[in-house]
C-alpha positions as CSV (number, residue, x, y, z in Angstrom):
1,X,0.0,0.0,0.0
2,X,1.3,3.4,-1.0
3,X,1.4,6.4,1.3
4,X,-1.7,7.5,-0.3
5,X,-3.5,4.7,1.2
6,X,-4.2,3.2,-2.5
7,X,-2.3,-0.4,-4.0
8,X,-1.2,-0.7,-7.4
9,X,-2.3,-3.7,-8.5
10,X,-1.2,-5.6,-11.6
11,X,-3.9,-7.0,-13.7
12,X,-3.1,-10.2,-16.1
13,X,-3.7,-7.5,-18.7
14,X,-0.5,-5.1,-17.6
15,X,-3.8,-3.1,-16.2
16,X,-3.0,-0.5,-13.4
17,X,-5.6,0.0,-10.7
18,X,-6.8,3.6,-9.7
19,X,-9.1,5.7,-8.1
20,X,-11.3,9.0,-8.9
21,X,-13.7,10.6,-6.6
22,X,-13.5,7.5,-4.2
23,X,-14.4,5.0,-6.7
24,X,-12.3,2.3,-7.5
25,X,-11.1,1.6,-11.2
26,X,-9.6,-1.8,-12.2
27,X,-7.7,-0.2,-15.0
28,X,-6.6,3.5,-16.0
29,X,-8.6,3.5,-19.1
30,X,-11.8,3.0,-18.1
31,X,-10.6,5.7,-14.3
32,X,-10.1,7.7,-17.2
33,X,-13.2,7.1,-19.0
34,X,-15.1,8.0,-16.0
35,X,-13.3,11.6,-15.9
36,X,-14.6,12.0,-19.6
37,X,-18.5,11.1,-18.5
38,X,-18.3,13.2,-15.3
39,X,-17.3,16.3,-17.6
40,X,-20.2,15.3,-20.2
41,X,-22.1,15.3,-17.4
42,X,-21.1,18.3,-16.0
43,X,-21.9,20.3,-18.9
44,X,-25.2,18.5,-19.8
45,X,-24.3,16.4,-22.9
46,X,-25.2,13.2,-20.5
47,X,-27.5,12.4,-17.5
48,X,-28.1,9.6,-15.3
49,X,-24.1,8.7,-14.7
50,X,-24.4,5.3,-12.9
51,X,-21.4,3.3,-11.9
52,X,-21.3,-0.5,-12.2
53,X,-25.1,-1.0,-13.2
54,X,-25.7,-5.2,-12.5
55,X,-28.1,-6.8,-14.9
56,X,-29.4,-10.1,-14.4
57,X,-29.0,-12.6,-17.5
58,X,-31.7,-15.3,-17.8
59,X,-32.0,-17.4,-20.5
60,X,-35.4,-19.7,-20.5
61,X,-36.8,-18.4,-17.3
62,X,-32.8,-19.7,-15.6
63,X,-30.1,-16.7,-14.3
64,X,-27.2,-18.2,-15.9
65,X,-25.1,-14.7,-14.7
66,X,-24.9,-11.2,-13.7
67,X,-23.7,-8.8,-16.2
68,X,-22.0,-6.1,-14.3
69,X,-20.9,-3.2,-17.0
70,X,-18.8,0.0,-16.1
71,X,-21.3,3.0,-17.1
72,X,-25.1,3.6,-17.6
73,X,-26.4,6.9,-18.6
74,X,-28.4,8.3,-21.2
75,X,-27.6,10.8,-24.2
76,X,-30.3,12.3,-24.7
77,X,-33.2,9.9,-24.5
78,X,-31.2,7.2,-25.8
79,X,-29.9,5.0,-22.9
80,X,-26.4,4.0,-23.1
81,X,-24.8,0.8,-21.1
82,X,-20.5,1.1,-21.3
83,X,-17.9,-1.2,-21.2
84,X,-14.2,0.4,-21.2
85,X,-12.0,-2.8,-22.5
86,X,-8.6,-2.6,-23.5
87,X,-8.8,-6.6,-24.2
88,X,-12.2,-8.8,-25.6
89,X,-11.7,-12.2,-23.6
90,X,-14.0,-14.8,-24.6
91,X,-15.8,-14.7,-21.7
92,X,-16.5,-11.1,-22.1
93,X,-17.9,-11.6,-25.8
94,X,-20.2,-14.2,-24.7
95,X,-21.3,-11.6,-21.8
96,X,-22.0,-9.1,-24.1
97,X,-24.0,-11.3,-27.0
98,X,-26.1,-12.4,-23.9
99,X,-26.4,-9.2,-22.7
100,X,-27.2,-7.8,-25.9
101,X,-29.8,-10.8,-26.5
102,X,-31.5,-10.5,-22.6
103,X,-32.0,-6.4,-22.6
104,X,-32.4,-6.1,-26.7
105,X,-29.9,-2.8,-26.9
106,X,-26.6,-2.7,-27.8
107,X,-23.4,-2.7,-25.6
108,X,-21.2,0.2,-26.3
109,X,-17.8,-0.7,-26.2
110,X,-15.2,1.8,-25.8
């Protein structure tokens, strides 16, 4: 732990940890994304900034997972559900296609 009372953590992905405004980040990119949306929202080009947003995935009535993405907010009207990735696992493309299937919108990845 640094003097700052934060950890720099080493993700499998060379991903550094980080924190903004309290909240943790697991990578730079998307601590840095969340600057970006604060500003938009800030100056009114965005509303509705939501952190982590979970959403349930069931398939055939069974909750096969919880889809946990980085951002919800809307742009206008137009609701908007973020993913900051630097890397696509497989894991995470599945995610997203039943995501995308469960909640019939797309997944913006950034």
């Amino acid at each position: 732990m640094s003097a700052f009372g934060w950890t720099t953590m080493h993700h499998k992905f060379r991903a550094k940890a980080c924190s903004f405004d309290g909240f943790h980040f697991p990578s730079m990119k998307e601590g840095h994304r969340y600057l970006e949306l604060k500003l938009l929202l800030q100056q009114g080009h965005i509303t509705d900034l939501e952190l982590q947003p979970k959403f349930p995935i069931i398939v055939g009535g069974v909750k096969i997972c919880t889809y946990i993405a980085d951002f919800r907010y809307r742009e206008g009207k137009t609701l908007i559900v973020e993913d900051v990735k630097g890397f696509q696992t497989p894991v995470f493309r599945l995610k997203k296609k039943l995501f995308e299937l469960c909640y019939k919108m797309r997944l913006r990845v950034t």
